[in-house]
C-alpha positions in Angstrom: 0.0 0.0 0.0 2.7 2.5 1.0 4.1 1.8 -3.1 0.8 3.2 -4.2 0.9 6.1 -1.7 4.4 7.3 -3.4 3.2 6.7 -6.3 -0.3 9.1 -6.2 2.1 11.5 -3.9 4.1 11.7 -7.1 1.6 12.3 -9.7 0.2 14.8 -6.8 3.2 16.5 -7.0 2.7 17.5 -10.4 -0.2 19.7 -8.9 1.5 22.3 -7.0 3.3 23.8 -9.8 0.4 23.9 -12.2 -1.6 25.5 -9.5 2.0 28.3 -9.7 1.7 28.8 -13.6 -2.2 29.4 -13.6 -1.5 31.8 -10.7 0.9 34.0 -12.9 -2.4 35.7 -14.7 -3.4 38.4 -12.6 -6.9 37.3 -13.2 -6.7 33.6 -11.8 -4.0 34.0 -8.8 -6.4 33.4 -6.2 -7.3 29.8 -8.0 -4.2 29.2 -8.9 -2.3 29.7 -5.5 -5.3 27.2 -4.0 -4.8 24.9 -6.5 -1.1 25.2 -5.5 -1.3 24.8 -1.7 -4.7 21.8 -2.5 -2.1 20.0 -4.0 0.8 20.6 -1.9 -1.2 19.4 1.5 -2.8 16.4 -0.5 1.5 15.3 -2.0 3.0 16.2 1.5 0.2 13.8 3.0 0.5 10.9 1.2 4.5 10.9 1.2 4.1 11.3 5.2 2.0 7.8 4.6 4.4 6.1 2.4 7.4 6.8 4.3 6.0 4.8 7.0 7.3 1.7 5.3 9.7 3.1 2.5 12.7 4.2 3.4 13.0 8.3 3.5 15.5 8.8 0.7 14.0 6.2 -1.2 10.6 8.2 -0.9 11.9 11.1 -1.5 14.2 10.5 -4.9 11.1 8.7 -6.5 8.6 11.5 -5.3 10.5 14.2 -6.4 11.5 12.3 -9.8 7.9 11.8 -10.7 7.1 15.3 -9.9 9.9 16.4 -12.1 9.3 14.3 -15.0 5.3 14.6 -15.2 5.6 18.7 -14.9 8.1 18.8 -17.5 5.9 16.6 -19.7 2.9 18.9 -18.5 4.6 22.0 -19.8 5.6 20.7 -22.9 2.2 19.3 -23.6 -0.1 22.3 -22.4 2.3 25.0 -21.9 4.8 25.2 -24.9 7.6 24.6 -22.6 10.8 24.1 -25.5 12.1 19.9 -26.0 14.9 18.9 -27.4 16.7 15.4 -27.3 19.0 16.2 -24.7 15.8 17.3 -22.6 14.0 14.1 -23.2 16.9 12.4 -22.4 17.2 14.2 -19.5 13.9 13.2 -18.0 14.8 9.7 -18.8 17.8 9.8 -16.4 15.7 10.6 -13.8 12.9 7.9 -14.3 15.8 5.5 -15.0 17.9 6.6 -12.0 14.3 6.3 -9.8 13.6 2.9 -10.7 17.0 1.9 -10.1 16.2 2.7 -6.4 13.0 0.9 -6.4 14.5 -1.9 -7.8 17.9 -1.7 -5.2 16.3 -1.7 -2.5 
């Protein structure tokens, strides 16, 4: 159970820094900033539940590298963020390197 905790902390993580880039119009900051902090409470909850059986570093390098590869793909799908090779490859380190602790462990 705490696997699909990290896991839905993870693609929570994603969240928070949506929530930042809506709240850069002048006209949505108010939703945007709540989306922000929703989604930051919700993430920071269910790591605090995973890490109950998975160790903390372990935790933390796979919540953090989801987080980091889904709001790259976010911005390049939705928000015209610039790709390249080397910055697909890039992600794929960290999804590589975060399975790698699963899989260690």
């Amino acid at each position: 159970m705490s696997w699909l905790y990290l896991l839905l902390a993870g693609f929570t993580e994603i969240g928070w820094p949506i929530g930042l880039k809506i709240a850069q119009s002048s006209e949505s900051r108010l939703l945007g900033i709540s989306i922000a902090v929703v989604f930051l409470l919700i993430s920071g909850s269910l790591l605090w539940m995973a890490q109950k059986d998975i160790p903390m570093g372990t935790a933390y390098a796979v919540w953090t590298g989801i987080g980091a590869a889904g709001t790259f793909l976010v911005g390049v799908w939705f928000y015209g963020d610039p790709t390249s090779l080397m910055r697909y490859m890039g992600v794929l380190l960290i999804i590589l390197g975060v399975a790698l602790l699963k899989f260690a462990a």
